[in-house]
DSSP file (Angstrom, degrees, kcal/mol; ACC not computed):
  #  RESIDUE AA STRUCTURE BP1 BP2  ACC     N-H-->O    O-->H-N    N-H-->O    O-->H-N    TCO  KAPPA ALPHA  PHI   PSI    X-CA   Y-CA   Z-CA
    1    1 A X              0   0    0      0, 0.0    59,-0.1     0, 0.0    37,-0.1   0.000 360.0 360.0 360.0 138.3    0.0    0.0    0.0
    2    2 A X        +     0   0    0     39,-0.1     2,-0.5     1,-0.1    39,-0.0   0.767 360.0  99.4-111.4 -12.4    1.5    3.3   -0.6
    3    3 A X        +     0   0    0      1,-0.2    55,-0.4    38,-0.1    -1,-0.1  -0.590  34.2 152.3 -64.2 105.7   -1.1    5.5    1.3
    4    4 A X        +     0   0    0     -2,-0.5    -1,-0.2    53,-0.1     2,-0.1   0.810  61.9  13.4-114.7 -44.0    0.3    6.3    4.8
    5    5 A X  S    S-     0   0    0     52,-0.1     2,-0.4    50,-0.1     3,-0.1  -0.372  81.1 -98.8-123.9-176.4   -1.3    9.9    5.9
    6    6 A X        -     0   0    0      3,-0.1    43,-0.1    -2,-0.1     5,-0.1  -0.955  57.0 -75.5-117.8 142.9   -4.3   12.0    4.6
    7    7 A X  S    S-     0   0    0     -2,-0.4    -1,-0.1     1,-0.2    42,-0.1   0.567 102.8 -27.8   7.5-114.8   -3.8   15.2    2.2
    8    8 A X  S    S+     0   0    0     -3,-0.1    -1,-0.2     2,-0.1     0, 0.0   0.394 102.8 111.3-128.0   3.2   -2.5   17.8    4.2
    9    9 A X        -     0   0    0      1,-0.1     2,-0.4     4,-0.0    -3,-0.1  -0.076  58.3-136.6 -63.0-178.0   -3.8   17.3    7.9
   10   10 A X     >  -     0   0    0      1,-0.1     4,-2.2    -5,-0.1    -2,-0.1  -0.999  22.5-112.5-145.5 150.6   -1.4   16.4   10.2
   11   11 A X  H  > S+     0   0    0     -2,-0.4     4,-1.3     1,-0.2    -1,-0.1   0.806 119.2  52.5 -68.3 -18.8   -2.1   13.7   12.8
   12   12 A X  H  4 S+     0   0    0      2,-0.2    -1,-0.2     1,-0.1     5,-0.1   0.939 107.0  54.2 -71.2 -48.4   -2.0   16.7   15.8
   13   13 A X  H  4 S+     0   0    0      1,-0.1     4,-0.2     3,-0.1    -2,-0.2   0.858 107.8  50.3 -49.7 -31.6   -4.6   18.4   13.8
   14   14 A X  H >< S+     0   0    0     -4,-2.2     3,-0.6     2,-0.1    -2,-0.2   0.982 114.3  38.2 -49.2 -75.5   -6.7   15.1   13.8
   15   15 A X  T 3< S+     0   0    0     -4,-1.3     2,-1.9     1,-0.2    -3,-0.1   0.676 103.5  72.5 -75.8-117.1   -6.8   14.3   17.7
   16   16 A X  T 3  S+     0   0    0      1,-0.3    -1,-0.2     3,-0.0    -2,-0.1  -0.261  92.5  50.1 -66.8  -0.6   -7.1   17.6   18.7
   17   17 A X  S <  S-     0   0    0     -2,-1.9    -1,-0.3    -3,-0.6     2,-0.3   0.407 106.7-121.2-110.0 -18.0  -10.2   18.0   17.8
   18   18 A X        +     0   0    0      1,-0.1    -1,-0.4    -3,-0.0    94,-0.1  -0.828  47.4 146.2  93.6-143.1  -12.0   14.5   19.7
   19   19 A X        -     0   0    0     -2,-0.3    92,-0.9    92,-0.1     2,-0.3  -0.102  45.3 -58.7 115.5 150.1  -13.6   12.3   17.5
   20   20 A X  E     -AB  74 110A   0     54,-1.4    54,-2.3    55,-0.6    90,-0.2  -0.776  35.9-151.8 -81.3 125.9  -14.3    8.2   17.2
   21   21 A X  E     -A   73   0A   0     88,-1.8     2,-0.5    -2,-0.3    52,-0.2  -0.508  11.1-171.8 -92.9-171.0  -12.0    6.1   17.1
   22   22 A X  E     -A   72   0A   0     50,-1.0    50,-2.0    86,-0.2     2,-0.4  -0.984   4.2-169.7-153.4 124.1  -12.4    2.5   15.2
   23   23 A X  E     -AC  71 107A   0     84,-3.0    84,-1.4    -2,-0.5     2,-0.6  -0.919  13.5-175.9-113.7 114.2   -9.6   -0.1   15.6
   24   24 A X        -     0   0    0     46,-0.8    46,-0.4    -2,-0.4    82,-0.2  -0.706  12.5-165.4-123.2  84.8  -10.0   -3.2   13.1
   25   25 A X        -     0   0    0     -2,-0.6    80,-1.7    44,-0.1    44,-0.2  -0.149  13.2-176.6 -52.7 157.8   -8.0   -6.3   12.8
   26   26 A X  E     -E  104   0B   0     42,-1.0    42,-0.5    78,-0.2     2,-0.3  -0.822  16.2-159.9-140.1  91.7   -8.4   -8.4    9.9
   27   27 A X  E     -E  103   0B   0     76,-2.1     2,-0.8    -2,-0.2    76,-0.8  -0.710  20.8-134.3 -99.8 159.2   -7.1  -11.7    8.7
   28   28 A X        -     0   0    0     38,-1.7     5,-0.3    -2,-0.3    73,-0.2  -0.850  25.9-115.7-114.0 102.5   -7.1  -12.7    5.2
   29   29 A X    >   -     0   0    0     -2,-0.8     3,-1.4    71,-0.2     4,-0.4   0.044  63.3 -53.7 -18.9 137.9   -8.4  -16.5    4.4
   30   30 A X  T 3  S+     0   0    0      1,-0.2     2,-0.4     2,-0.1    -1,-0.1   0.037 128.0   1.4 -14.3 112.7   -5.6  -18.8    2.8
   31   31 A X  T >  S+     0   0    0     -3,-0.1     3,-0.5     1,-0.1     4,-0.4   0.024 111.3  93.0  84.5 -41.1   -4.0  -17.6   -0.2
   32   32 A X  T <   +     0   0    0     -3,-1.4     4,-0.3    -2,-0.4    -3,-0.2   0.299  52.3  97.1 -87.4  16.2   -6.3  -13.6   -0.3
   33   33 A X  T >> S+     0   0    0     -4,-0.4     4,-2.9    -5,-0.3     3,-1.9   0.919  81.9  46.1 -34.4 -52.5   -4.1  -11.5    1.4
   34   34 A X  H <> S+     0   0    0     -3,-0.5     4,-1.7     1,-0.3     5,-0.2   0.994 113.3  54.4 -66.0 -48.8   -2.5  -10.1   -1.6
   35   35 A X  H 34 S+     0   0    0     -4,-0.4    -1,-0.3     2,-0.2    -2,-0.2   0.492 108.0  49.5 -57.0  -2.3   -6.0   -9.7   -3.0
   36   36 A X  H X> S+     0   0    0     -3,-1.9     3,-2.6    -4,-0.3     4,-1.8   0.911 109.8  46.0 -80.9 -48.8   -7.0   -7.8    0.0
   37   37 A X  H 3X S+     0   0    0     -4,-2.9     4,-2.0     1,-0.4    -2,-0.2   0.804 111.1  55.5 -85.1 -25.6   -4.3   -5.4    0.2
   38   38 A X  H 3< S+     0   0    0     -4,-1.7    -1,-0.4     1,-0.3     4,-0.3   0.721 116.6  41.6 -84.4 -13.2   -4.7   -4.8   -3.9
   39   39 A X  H X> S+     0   0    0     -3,-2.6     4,-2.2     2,-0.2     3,-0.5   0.734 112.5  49.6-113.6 -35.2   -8.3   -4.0   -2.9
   40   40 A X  H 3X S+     0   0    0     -4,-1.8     4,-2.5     1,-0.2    -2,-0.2   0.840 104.3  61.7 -73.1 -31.0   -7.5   -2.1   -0.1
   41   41 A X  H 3X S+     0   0    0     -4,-2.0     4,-0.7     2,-0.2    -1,-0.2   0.837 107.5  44.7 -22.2 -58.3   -5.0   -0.1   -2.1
   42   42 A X  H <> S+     0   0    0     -3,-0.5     4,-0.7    -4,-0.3    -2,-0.2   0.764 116.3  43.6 -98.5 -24.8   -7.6    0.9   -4.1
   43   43 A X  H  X S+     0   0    0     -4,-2.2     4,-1.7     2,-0.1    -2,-0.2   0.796  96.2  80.9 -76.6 -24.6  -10.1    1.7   -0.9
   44   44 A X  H >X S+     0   0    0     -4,-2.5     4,-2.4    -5,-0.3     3,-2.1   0.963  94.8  42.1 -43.0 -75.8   -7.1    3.5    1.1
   45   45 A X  H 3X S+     0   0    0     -4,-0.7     4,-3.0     1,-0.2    -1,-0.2   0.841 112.9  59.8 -46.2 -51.1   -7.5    7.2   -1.0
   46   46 A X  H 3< S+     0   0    0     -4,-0.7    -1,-0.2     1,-0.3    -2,-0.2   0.683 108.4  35.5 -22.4 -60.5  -11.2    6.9   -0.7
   47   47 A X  H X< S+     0   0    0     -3,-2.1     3,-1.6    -4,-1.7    -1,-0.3   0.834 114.3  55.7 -82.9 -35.9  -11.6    6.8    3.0
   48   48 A X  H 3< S+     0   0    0     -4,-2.4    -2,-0.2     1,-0.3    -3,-0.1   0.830 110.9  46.5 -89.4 -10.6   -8.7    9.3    3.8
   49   49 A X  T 3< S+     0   0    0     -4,-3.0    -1,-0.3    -5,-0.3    -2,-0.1   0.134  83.7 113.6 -97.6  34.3  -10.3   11.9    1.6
   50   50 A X  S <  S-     0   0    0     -3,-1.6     3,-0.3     1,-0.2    -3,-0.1  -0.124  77.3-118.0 -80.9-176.4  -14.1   11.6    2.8
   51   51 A X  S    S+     0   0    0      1,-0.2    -1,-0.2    -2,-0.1    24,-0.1   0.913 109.0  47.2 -96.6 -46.5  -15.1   14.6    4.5
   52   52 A X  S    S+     0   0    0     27,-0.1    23,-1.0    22,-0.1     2,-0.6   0.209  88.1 105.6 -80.3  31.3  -15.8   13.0    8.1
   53   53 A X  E     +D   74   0A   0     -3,-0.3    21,-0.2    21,-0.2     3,-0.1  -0.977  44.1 177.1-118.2 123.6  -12.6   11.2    8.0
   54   54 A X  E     -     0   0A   0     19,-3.1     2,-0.3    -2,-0.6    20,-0.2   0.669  69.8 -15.0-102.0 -31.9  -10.2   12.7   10.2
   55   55 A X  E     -D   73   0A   0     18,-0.7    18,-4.9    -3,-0.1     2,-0.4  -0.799  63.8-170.0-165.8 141.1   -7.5   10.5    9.9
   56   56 A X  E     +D   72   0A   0     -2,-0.3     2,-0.3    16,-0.2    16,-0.2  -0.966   7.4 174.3-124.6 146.6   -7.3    6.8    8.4
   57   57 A X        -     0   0    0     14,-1.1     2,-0.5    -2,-0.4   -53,-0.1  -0.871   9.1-173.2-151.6 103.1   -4.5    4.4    8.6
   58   58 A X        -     0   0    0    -55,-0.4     2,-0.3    -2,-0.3    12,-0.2  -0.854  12.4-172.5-110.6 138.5   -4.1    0.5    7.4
   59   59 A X  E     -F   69   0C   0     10,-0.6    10,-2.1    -2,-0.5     2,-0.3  -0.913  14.2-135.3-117.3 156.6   -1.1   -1.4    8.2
   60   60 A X  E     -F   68   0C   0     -2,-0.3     2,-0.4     8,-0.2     8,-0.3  -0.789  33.1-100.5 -85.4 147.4    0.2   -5.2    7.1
   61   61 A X        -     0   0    0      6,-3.2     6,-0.1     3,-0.5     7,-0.0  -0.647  23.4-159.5 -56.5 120.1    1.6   -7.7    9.4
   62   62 A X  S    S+     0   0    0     -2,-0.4     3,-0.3     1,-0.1    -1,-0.1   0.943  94.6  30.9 -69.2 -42.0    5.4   -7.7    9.0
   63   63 A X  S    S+     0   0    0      1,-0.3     2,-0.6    -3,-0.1    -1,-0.1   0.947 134.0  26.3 -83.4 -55.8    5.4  -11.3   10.5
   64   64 A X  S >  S-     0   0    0      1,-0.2     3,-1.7    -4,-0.1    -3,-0.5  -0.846  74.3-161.3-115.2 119.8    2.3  -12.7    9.4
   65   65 A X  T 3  S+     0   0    0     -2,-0.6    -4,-0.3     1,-0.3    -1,-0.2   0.725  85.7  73.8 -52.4 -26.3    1.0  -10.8    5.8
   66   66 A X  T 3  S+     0   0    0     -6,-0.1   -38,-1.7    -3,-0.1    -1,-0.3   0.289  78.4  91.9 -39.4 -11.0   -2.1  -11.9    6.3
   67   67 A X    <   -     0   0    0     -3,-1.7    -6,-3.2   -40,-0.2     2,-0.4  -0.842  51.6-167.0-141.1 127.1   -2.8   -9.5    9.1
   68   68 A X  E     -F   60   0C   0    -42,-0.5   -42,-1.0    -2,-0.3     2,-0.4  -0.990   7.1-167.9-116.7 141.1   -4.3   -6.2    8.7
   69   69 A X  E     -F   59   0C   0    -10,-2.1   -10,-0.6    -2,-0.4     2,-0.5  -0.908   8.6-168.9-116.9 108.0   -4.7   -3.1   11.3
   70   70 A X        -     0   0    0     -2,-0.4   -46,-0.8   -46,-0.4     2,-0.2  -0.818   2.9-172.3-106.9 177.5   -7.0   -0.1   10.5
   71   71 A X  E     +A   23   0A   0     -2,-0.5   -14,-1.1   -48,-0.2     2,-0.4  -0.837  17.3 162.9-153.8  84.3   -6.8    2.9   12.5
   72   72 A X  E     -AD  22  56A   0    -50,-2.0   -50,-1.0    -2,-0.2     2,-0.5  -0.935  17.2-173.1-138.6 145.7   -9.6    5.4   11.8
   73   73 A X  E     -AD  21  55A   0    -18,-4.9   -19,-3.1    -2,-0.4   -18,-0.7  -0.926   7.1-164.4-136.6 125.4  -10.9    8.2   13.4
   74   74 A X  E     -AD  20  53A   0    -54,-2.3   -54,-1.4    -2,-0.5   -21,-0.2  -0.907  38.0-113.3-138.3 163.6  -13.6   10.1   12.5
   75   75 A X  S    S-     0   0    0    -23,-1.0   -55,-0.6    -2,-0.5     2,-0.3   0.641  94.1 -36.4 -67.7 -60.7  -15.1   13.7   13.4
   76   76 A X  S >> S-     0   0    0    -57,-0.2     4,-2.4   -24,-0.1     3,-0.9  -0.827  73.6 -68.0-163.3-179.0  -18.3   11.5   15.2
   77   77 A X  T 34 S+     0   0    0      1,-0.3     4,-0.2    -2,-0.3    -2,-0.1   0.443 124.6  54.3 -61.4 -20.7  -20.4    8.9   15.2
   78   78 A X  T >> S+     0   0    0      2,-0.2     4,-3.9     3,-0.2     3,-1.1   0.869 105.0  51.8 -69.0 -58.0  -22.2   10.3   12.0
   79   79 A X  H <> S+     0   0    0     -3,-0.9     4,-3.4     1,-0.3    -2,-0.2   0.791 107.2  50.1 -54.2 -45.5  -19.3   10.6   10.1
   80   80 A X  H 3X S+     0   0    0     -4,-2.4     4,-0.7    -6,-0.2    -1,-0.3   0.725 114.3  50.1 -80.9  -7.2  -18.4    6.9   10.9
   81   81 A X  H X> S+     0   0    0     -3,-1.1     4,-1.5     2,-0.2     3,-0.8   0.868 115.4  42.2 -91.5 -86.3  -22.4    6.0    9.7
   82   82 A X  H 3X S+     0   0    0     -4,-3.9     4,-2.0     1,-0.2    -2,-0.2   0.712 107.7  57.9 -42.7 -38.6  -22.0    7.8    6.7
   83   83 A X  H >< S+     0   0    0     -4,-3.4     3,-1.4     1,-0.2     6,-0.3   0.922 112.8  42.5 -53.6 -70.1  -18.3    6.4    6.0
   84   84 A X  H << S+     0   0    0     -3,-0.8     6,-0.3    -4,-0.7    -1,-0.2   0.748 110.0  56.8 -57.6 -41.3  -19.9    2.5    6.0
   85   85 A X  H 3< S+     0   0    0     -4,-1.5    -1,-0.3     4,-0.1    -2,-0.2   0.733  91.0 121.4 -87.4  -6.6  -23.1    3.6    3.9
   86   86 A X    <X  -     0   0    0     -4,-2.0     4,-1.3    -3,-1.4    -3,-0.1   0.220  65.9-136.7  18.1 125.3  -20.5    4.8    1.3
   87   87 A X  H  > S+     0   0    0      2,-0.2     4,-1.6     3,-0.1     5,-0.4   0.680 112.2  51.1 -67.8 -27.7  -20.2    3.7   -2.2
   88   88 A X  H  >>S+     0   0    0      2,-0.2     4,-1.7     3,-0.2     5,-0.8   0.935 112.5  51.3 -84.6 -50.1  -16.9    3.4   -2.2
   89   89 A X  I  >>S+     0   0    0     -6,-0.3     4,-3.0     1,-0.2     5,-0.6   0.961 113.1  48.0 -34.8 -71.6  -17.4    1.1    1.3
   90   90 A X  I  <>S+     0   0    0     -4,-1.3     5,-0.7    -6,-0.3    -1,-0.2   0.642 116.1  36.1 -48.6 -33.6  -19.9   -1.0   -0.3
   91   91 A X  I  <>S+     0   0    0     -4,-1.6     5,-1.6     3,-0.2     4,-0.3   0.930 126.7  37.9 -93.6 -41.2  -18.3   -1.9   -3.4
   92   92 A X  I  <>S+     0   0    0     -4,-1.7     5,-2.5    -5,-0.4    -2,-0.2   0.962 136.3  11.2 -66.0 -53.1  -14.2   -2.2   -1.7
   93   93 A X  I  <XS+     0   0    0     -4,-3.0     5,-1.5    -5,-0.8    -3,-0.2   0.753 124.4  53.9-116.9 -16.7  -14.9   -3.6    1.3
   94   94 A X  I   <S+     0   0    0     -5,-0.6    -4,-0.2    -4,-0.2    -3,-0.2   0.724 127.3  17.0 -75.7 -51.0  -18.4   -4.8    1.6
   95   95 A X  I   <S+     0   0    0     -5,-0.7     4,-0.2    -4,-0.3    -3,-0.2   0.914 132.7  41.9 -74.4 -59.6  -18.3   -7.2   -1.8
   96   96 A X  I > <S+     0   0    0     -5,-1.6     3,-0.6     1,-0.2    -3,-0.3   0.963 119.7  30.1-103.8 -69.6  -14.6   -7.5   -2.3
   97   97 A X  G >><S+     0   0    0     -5,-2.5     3,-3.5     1,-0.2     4,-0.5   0.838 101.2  50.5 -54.9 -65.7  -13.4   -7.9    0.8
   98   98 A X  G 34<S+     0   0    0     -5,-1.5    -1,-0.2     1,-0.3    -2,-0.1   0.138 101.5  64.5 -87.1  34.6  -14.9   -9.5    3.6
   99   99 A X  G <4 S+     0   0    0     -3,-0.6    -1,-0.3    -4,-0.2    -2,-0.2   0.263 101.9  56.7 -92.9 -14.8  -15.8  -12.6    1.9
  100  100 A X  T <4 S+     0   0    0     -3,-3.5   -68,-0.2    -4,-0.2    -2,-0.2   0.928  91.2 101.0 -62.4 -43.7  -11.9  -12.7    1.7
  101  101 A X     <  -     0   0    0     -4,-0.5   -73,-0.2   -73,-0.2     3,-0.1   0.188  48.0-173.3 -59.4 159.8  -11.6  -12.5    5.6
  102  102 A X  S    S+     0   0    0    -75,-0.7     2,-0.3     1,-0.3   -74,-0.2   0.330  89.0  10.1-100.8 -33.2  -10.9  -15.5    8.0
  103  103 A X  E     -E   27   0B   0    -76,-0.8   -76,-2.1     2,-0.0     2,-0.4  -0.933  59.4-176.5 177.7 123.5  -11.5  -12.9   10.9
  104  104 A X  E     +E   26   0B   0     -2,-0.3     2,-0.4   -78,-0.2   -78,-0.2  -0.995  16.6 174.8-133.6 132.7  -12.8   -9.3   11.1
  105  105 A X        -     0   0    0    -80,-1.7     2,-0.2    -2,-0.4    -2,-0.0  -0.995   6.4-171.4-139.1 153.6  -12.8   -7.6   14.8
  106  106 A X        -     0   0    0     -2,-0.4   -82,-0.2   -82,-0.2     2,-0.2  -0.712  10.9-173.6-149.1 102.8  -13.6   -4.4   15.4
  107  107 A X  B     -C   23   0A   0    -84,-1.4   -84,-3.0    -2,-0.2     2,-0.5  -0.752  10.7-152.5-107.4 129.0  -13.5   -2.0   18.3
  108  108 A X        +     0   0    0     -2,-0.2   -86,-0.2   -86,-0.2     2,-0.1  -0.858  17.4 177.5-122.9 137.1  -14.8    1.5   18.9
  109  109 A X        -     0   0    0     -2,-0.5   -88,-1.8     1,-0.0     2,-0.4  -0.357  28.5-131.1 -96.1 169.7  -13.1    4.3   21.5
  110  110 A X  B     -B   20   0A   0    -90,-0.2     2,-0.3    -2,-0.1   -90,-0.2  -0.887  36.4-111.7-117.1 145.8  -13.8    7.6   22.4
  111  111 A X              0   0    0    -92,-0.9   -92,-0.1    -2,-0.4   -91,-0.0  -0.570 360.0 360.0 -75.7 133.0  -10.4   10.1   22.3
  112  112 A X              0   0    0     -2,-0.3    -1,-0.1   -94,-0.1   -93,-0.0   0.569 360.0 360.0 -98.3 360.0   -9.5   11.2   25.3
């Protein structure tokens, strides 16, 4: 994935402001990993330039590739509704993806 940060915010401009966060692990069935991240590639730009996305962030597993980590935080609870009812959700991650998955968890905090 080559998408690390959002446009021009800066991850102090993000928190500072409050916001949900969402933490989501992932594992990728035998053999679709690569096809996740090519699909997540394509979902990365999507999310970090929505308007209620304050800052989004996907990592791989260095040890096991299989293993994905999102990191998103967004202005509120609205934001994170709208983000899911998304076209760009629905077609990247709703079809193409989590029929891939082995394992989806998902957790959400409040910033402190």
């Amino acid at each position: 994935m080559k998408h690390y940060a959002m446009s021009t915010r800066t991850i102090s401009d993000a928190i500072n402001t409050g916001g949900l966060l969402v933490v989501a692990q992932w594992e990728a069935k035998e053999g679709q990993a690569d096809r996740i991240a090519e699909i997540l590639d394509r979902f990365l730009p999507e999310a970090q330039k929505d308007p209620g996305t304050k800052l989004f962030l996907i990592g791989r597993g260095k040890d096991n590739p299989a293993q994905f980590l999102f990191y998103e935080l967004f202005q509120d609870e609205a934001a994170f509704k709208a983000h899911q009812d998304s076209a760009y959700f629905k077609t990247y991650i709703a079809e193409q993806a989590l029929p891939l998955l082995a394992k989806r968890e998902r957790a959400q905090y409040a910033l402190l």
